[in-house]
N, C-alpha and C positions, 0 to 999 in steps of 0.2 A: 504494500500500500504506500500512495504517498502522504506522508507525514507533514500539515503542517501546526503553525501555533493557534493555540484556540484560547484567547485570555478573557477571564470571565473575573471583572472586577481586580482586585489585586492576585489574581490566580492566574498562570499558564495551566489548564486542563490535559493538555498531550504533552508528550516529551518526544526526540529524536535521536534512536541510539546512535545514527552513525554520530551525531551532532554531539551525545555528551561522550562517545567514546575520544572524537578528537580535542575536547574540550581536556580533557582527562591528560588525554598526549602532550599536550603544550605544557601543562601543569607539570608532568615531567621532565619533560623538554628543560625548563625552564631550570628546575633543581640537579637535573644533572652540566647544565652550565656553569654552575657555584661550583668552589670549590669543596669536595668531601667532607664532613666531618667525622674524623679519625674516631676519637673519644665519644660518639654519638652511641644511644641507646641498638641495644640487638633484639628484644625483644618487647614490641610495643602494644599493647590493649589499647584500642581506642574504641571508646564508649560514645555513638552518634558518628560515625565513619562513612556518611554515605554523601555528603553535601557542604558544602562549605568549609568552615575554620576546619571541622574534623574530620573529611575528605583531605584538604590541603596539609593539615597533619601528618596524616598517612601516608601521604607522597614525600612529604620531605623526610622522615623516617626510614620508609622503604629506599627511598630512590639517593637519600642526602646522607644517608647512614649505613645503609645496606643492611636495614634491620626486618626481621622477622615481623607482620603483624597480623593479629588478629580484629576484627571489623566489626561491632555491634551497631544494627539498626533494625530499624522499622518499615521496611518500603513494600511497594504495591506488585508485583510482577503484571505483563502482561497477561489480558484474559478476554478472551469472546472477540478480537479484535481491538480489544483497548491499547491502547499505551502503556507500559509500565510507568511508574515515577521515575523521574530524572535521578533520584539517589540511587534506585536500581539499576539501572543502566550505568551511572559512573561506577557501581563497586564491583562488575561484572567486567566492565574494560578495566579497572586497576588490578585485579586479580589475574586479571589473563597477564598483562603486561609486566605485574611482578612476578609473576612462572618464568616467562620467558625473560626475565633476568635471572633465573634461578635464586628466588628468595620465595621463603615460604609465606602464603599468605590463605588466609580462611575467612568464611565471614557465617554472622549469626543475625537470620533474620527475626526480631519478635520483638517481643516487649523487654527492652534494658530492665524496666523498675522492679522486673517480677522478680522471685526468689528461684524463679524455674528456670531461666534463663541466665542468672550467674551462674545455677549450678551447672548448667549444661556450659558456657563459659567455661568455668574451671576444669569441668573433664576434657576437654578439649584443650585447655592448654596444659594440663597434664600430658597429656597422649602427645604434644607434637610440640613443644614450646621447650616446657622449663621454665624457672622464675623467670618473671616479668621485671623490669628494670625503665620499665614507663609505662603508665597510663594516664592516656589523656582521656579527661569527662568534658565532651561537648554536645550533651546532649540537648535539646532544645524541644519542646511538646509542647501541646495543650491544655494535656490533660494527664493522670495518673492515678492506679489504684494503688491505695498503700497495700505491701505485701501484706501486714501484722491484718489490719484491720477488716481491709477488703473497703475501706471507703473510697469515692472517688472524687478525685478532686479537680477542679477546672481554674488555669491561670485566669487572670483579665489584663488587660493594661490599663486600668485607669488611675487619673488622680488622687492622691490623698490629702483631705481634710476639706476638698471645696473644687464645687464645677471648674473645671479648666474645656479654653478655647483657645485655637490657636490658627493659621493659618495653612492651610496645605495643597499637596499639588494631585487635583485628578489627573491621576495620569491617561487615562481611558480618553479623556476630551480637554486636555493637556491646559489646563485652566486653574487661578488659584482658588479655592474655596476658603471658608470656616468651619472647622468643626467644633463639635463641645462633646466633652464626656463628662460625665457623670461621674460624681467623686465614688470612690470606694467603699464599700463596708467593713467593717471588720474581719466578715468571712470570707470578701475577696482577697482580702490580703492573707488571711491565714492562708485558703487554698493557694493563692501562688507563689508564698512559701515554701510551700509543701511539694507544687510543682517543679518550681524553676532552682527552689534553695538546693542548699548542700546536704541536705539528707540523704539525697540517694547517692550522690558521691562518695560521701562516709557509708554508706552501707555497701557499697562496690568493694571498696580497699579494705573492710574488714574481714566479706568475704573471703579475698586474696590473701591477708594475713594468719586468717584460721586455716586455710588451707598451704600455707609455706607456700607459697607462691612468689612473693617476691624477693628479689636479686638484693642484696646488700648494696646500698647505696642508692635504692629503686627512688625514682622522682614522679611525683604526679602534677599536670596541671588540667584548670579548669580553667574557662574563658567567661570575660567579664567588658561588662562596656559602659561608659560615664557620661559623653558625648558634651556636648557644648550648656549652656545655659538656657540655651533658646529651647530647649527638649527638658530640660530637667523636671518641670513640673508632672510630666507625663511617663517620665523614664528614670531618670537617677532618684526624686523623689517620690516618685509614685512606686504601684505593685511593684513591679518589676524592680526596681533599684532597693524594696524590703527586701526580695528572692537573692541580689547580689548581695547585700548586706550579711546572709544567711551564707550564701557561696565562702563569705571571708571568715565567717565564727567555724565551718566545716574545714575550711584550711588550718585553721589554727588547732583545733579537733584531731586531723588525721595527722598533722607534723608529731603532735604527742606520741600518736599510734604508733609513726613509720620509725622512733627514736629504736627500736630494738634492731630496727636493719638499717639505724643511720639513713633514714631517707628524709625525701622533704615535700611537701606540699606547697604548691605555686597555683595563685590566680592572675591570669596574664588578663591586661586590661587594652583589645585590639582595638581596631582603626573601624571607621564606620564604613561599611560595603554592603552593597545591595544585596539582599535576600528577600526572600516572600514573607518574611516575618516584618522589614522593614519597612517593606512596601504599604504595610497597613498602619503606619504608625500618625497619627496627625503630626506633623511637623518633620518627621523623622525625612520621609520622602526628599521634598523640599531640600531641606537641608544637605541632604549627599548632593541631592543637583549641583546645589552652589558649590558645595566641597569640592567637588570632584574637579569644577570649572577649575577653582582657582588653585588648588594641588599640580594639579596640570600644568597651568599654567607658569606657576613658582618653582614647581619639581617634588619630588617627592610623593609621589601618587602610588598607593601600592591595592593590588589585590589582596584576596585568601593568602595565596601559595605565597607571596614575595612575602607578607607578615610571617608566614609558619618558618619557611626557611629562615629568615630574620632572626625570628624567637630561639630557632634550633641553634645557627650558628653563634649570633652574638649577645643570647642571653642566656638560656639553660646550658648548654656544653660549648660554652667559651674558654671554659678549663681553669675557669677561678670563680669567687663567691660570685653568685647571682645576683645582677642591681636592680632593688626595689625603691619604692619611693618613702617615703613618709609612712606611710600605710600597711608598707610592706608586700606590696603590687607592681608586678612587672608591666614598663609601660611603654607597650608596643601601638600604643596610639601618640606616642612622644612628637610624631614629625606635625600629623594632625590638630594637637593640642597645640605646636607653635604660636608665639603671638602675633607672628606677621600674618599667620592662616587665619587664626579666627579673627583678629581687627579685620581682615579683608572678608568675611564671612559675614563679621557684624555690621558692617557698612553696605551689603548688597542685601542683607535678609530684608529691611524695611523696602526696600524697591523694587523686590519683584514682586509682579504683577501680572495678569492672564497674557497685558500684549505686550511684556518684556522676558520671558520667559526663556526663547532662543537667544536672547543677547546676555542677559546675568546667569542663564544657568546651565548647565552640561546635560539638559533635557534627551538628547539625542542619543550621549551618552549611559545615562542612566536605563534607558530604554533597551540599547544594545545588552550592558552588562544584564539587565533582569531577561531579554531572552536567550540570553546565553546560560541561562541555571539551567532552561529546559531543553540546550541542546542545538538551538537555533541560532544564525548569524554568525556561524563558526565559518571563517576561512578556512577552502579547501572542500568544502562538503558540497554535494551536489544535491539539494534538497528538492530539485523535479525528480530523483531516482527513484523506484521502487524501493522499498526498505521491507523487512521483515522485525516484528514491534516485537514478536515474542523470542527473547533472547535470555538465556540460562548458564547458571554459573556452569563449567565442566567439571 
């Protein structure tokens, strides 16, 4: 069939395998032109391995390290003629292409939070691994049943303590609008603690620990995001920035734990880059637009993959003490956070407008990168080809 994009509100509906397997390729591409790192982790768990920060993980590990990894996620395979999800199709081409580097690579589709699925995790890295000596938790939901409980629970993004509005960009009919949400409850916040926090992180690495799983000197990170001022009421101070808050008491949490194998817990605070999660965010949108323009423009613009390799070579296995902030957070959104970038951020955010849009902001841009998660807009792909949608790991 031919394959194309079907976007429905802040969703691509179809994906395109030849499109996320090249998508994939460059991302490799990309980490085998850096130079090696020696000292780099052998055998890596990454927990959300199918999309994004922990896709682009996995490649700088595999491909930046020569390491061993195992892949947890969640994704849809093709069925009845459907599409698979884009995360299915990239862990299908990263698996084939780490074979044929001769590195071993696995993956586990299901639900990360269950207790079924670490245990199936564990025998599996029993059987073909040996301690683990990294695991990255980038895992990202909706929604989650506690294993203990069986309750379930659903994030939200709203504000806390009082309605918030803010300006945003439909991208569908490429215009600025207002949004408002509606403040939080208290049980939105608990549940998107409970979602998005460090619960299930720490309940990963315990696992690991009760089963001697990990390597002496094993390091884990989680991924964390702060962003500008102009987002904060809705993201650093809202649900979600409760959920990060919780990310850093579970860091603090599992360094206690890893002190018997000398390891250490890290949450890396990345750069802002388009995902389906951002795309819904009031303000969030916008805001990469402008970023992206003036990044570009100034220098310093990075993807997924340019930030993972970043983080692998010149923060976790630099080969001396890891640099955190104040906080105690690695900060791989450093170039972003500049103050020449946000003054130049905070200067266009008031002026754009429905019919300034192509001139202040990287609209075109943003647009490309978001269908490129599902495959499309990839150079080199011949997207009139017939394609075959239903593809499977070997």
């Amino acid at each position: 069939m031919i394959i194309r994009p079907k976007v429905r509100g802040f969703v691509c509906v179809t994906a395109h395998p030849t499109g996320c397997a090249a998508n994939v390729q460059e991302q490799i591409d990309y980490v085998k032109s850096q130079p090696s790192i020696e000292d780099g982790p052998k055998n890596v768990l990454v927990i959300g391995a199918s999309t994004g920060y922990g896709l682009a993980s996995r490649i700088a590990a595999a491909f930046g390290c020569g390491a061993n990894t195992l892949g947890i996620f969640f994704e849809r395979p093709s069925e009845r003629g459907r599409t698979a999800t884009p995360g299915w199709y990239n862990s299908v081409a990263f698996e084939k292409q780490a074979k044929a580097a001769g590195l071993y690579a696995s993956s586990i589709n299901g639900d990360a939070f269950s207790t079924e699925l670490k245990e199936q995790a564990i025998e599996r890295i029993k059987a073909d691994m040996g301690k683990i000596d990294l695991v990255v938790y980038s895992l990202a939901a909706p929604r989650r049943t506690d294993p203990k409980t069986g309750e379930v629970y659903k994030s939200t993004l709203k504000p806390i303590g009082s309605n918030y509005s803010n300006k945003y960009l439909d991208t569908d009919k490429k215009t600025i609008q207002e949004a408002e949400l509606e403040a939080a409850t208290d049980d939105d916040i608990n549940a998107t603690v409970k979602v998005m926090g460090g619960e299930d992180w720490e309940l990963w690495i315990q696992a690991l620990i009760e089963a001697d799983l990990l390597a002496d000197g094993c390091k884990t990170v989680a991924y964390d995001y702060i962003g500008p001022k102009a987002t904060w009421p809705v993201y650093k101070d809202g649900t979600i920035g409760r959920a990060k808050i919780d990310l850093r008491r579970a860091k603090a949490a599992i360094n206690q734990s890893l002190q018997a194998v000398q390891g250490q817990a890290h949450v890396s605070v990345n750069k802002a880059v388009v995902t389906q999660a951002s795309s819904a965010i009031p303000g969030v949108n916008l805001y990469i637009t402008i970023l992206f323009k003036i990044m570009k423009e100034q220098g310093g613009h990075e993807g997924c993959i340019e930030q993972m390799a970043r983080l692998f070579s010149d923060r976790i296995y630099k080969g001396s003490e890891v640099p955190v902030d104040d906080l105690g957070l690695i900060r791989m959104d450093d170039w972003e956070m500049g103050e020449s970038i946000q003054q130049a951020v905070a200067e266009v955010w008031p002026k754009v407008e429905t019919d300034t849009v192509d001139e202040l902001t990287d609209f075109e841009g943003y647009q490309a990168e978001f269908l490129r998660l599902f495959g499309f807009g990839v150079e080199g792909v011949d997207y009139e080809a017939e394609v075959e949608p239903e593809i499977d790991f070997e």
